[in-house]
N, C-alpha and C positions, 0 to 999 in steps of 0.2 A: 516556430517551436519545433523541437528536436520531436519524431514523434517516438509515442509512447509504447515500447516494446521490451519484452523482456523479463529480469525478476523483480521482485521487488520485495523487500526486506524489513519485514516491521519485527522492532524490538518486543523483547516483553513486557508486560507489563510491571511485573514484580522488579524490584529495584535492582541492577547488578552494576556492581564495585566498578568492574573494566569492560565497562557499555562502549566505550567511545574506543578500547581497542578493539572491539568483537564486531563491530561495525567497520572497524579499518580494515578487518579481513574478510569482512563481506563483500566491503567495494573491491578488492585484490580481485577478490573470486568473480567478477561481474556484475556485482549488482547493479541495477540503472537507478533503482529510488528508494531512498531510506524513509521509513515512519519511524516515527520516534513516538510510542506510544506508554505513558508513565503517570498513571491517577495517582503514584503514592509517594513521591517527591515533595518536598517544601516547593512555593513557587520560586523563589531566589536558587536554590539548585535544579529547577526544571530549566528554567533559564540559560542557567552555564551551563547547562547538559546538551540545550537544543542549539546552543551556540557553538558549543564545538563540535556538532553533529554537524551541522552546515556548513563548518568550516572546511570541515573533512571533505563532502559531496561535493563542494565547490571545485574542491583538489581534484579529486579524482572525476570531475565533468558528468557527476552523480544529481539526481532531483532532491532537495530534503524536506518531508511534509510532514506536518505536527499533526497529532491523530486530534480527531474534537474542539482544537482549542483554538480559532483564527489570531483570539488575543496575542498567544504565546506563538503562534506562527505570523505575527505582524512584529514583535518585538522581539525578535530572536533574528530576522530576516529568512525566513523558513520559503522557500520553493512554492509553497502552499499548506492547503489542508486536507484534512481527508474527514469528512461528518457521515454521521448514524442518523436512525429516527429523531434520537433526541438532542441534536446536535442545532445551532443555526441554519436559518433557510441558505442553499449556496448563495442566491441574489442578496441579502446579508454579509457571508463572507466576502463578495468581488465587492459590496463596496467597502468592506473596511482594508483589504487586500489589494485591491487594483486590478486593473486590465490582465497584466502578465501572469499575476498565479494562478499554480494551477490547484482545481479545484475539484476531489474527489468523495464522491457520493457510495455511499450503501447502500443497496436495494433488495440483499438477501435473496429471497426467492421470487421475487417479484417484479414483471416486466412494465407495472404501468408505475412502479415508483422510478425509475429508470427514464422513462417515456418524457414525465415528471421534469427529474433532474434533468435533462438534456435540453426541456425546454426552458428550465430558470439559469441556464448558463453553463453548467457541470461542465469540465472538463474528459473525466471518466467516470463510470460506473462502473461498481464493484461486485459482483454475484458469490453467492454462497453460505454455508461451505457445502464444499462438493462432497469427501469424505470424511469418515471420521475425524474428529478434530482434541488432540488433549486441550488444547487453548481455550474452545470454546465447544465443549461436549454437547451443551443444549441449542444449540445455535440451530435455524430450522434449517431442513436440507433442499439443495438446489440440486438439478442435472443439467445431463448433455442438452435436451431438446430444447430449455431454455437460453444457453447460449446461441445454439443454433438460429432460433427464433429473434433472441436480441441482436443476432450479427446479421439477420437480413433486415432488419425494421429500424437499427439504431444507427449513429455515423457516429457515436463517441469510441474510443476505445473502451474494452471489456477488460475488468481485469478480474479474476477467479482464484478463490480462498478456502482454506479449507483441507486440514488435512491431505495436502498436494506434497507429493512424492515426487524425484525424477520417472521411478517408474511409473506412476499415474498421471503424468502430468501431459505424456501425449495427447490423449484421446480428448482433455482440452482445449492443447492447442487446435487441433486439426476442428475442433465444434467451434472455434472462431475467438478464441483467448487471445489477447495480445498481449498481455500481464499476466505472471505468476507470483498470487500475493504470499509469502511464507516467515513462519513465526518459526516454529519449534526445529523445523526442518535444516534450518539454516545453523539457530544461536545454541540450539541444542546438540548442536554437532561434536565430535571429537575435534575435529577441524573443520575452522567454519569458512575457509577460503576455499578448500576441496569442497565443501559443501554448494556453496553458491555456486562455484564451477560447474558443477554436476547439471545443475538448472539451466545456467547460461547457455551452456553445450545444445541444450534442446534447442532452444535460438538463432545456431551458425548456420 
């Protein structure tokens, strides 16, 4: 498996009309992995949405992970998934998933949820958010010394969320980020392929 570096591009929640081109100018701009993230879809339009989100990632040599849902990330053929607190256990998702997907955990602020998922199979673990965040304003807050600490005690990839900026986005990587997860940063762009370029650039 290709490893895991780089941006990473979750949709918004709220429903939008030209999702599947604002994602097409994410992956232009660099992105390495799409979330396709949408609680307010019918299931028959979540479906054709995650299906041509994958179709897309597939193109452009992109990961594409269905946020919460392994159902809809087993019948869409989705990369994988990406689960919360209240989400299926990962050992759960791999078997309804298989061997090959990958499989991404939340841990918020928390290094023995982390510890956790690493040992029920996880793929990556997620920390955050770092700063401020419009997406998820009450979300509780992580730092630097946590990563730091998960990047000498963990082997998964870390990936970090959270009101992440290009210009804030160093002083994560260098605390041991291999992913930069972004919501608003990216889809809320004027241009969202300049946008994700900006991120990538921290990467070269």
């Amino acid at each position: 498996m290709i490893p895991l570096r780089g941006l990473y591009a979750i949709t918004p929640e709220e429903p939008q009309e030209d999702l599947v081109d604002l994602v097409a100018k994410a992956l232009v701009g660099g992105a390495r992995l799409i979330q396709y993230r949408d609680k307010h879809q019918d299931p028959c339009r979540r479906l054709t949405l995650a299906r041509a989100l994958r179709d897309l990632c597939q193109t452009a040599g992109a990961r594409f992970i269905v946020n919460d849902d392994p159902y809809l990330a087993a019948a869409s053929g989705a990369h994988g998934v990406h689960l919360g607190r209240d989400d299926p256990d990962p050992a759960e998702a791999r078997a309804l998933l298989g061997p090959e997907a990958l499989i991404g955990v939340s841990c918020y602020n928390r290094l023995d949820l982390a510890h956790a998922a690493q040992a029920k199979g996880a793929d990556y673990v997620a920390f955050g958010r770092f700063y401020p965040s419009g997406t998820k304003p009450s979300a509780v807050q992580a730092d630097l010394d946590l990563l730091r600490q998960a990047r000498r005690e963990l082997y998964l990839p870390l990936v970090a969320i959270g009101g992440i900026t290009p210009e804030n986005a160093g002083s994560l990587i260098v605390a041991g980020a291999d992913v930069l997860a972004v919501v608003n940063g990216i889809f809320a762009a004027p241009d969202v392929s300049a946008a994700a370029r900006s991120f990538d650039n921290l990467f070269a």
